[in-house]
C-alpha positions in Angstrom: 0.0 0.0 0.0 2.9 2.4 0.6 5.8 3.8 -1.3 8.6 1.4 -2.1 11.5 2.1 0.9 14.1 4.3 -0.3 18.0 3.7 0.0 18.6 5.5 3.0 15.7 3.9 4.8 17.0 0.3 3.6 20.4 1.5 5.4 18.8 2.4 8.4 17.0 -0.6 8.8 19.6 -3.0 8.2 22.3 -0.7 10.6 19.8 -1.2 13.3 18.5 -5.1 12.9 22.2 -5.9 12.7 23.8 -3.8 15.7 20.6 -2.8 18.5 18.7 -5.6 17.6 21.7 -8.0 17.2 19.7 -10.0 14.8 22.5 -11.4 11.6 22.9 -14.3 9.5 25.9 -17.0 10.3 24.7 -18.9 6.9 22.5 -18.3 4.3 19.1 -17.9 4.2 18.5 -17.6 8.2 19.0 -21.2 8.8 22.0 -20.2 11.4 21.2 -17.5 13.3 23.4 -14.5 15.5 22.6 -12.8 18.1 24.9 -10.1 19.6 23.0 -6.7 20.9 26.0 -3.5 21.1 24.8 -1.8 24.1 25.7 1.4 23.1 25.9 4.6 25.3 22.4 6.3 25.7 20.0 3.0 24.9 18.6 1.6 27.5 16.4 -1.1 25.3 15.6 -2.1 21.9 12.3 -4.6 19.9 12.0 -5.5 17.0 12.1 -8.7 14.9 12.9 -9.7 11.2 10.9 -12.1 9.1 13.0 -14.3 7.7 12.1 -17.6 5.1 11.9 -19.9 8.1 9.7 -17.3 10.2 10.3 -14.4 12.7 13.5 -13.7 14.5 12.8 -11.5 17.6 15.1 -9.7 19.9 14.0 -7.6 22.9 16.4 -6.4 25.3 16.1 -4.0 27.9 19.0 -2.4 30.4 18.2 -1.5 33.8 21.7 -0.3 35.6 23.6 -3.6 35.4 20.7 -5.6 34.9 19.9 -6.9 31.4 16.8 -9.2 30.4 16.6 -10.3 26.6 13.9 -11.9 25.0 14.8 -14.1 22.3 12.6 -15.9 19.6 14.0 -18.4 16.8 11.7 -19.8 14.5 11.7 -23.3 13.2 14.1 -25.4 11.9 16.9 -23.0 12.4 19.6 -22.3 15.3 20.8 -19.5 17.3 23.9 -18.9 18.4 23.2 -15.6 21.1 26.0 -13.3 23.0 24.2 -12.4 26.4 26.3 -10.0 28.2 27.5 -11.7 31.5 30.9 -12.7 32.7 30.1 -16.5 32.7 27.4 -19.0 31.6 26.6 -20.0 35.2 25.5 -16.3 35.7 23.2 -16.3 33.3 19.3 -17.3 33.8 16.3 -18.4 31.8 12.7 -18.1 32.7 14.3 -18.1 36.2 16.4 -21.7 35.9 20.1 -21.7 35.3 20.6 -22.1 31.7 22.4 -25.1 32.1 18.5 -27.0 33.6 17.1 -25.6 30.3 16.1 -28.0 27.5 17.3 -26.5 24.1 20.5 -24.2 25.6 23.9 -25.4 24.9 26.7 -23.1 26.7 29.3 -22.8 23.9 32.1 -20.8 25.8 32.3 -17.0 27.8 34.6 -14.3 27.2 34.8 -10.6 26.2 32.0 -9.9 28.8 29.5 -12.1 26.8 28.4 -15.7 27.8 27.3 -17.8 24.4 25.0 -20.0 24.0 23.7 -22.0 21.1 19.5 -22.4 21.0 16.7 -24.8 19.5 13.6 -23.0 17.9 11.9 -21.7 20.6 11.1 -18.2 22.6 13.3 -17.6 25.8 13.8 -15.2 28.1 17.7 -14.6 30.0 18.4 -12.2 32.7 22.0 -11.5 33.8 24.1 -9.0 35.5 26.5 -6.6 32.7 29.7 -7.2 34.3 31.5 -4.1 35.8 34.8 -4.7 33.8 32.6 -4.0 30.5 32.0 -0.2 31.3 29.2 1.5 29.2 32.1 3.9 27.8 33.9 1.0 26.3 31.3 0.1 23.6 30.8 4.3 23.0 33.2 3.4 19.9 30.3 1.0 18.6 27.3 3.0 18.4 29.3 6.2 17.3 30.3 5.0 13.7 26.3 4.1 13.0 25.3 7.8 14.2 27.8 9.0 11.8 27.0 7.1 9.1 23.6 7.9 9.2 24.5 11.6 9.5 26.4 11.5 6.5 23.2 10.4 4.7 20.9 12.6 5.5 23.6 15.6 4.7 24.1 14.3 1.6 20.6 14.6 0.7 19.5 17.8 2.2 22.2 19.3 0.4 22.1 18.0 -2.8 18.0 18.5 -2.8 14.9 16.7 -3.0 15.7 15.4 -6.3 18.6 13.9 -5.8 20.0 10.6 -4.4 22.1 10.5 -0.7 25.7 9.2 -1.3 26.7 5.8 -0.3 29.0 5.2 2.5 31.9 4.8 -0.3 31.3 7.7 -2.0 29.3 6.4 -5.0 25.9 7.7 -5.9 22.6 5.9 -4.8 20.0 5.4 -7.6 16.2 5.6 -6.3 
């Protein structure tokens, strides 16, 4: 019923399902699935979902001080490998239970201030603490670049007018 998307809103919508959401592809089609969230400075929480050929992929996260809950949702016949911010596996819950009580969780390995885990289809639900050697200013560098990038677009196509096309992060020219 609407207008086809432009460029720019293509951009912005793949920036954001990719680094807040922390919804990517680790094969094609969907059929492996990754889940990292950047918690950058400033958000404190993030929804949304992509439909993908094997159904929705949801991420839901939300920040409260060092508390972090994340509501994850993989569809059928696919796998998830998901980065939850904690120091180790053990500190990390699920509906409650200790993730390693959870039918469908498989602890792959912690590190970096993230605990991975690779999930079934399913919907589940992980609370943990961030850990304190992970400041907030430390992932700063990660949200900046996509606020710049985005910038940079919409310069481009104020000043160039309505008519024209936003350049492309290289440089090139965008056809609409």
């Amino acid at each position: 019923p609407g207008a086809p998307a432009r460029p720019t809103q293509i951009v912005r919508r793949c920036l954001a399902r990719r680094s807040i959401l922390g919804i990517d592809t680790d094969g094609p089609g969907f059929q492996k699935i990754l889940m990292k969230p950047e918690l950058g400075e400033g958000v404190t929480w993030a929804r949304g979902h992509y439909d993908s050929i094997h159904g929705r992929i949801a991420s839901d996260w939300k920040r409260e001080g060092t508390a972090f809950t994340w509501s994850v949702t993989v569809p059928p016949n696919t796998t998830a490998t998901v980065h939850v911010p904690a120091t180790k596996s053990a500190e990390v819950t699920e509906g409650g239970k200790a993730v390693a009580n959870v039918e469908g969780i498989t602890p792959l390995r912690s590190g970096d201030g993230r605990a991975v885990f690779l999930l079934s289809a399913g919907t589940y639900r992980f609370a943990s603490t961030i850990p304190a050697a992970q400041p907030l200013d430390a992932l700063r560098p990660i949200a900046l670049p996509l606020v710049r990038f985005r910038s940079r677009l919409f310069r481009g196509s104020s000043r160039r007018g309505a008519r024209s096309a936003p350049p492309d992060p290289i440089g090139r020219r965008i056809s609409e």
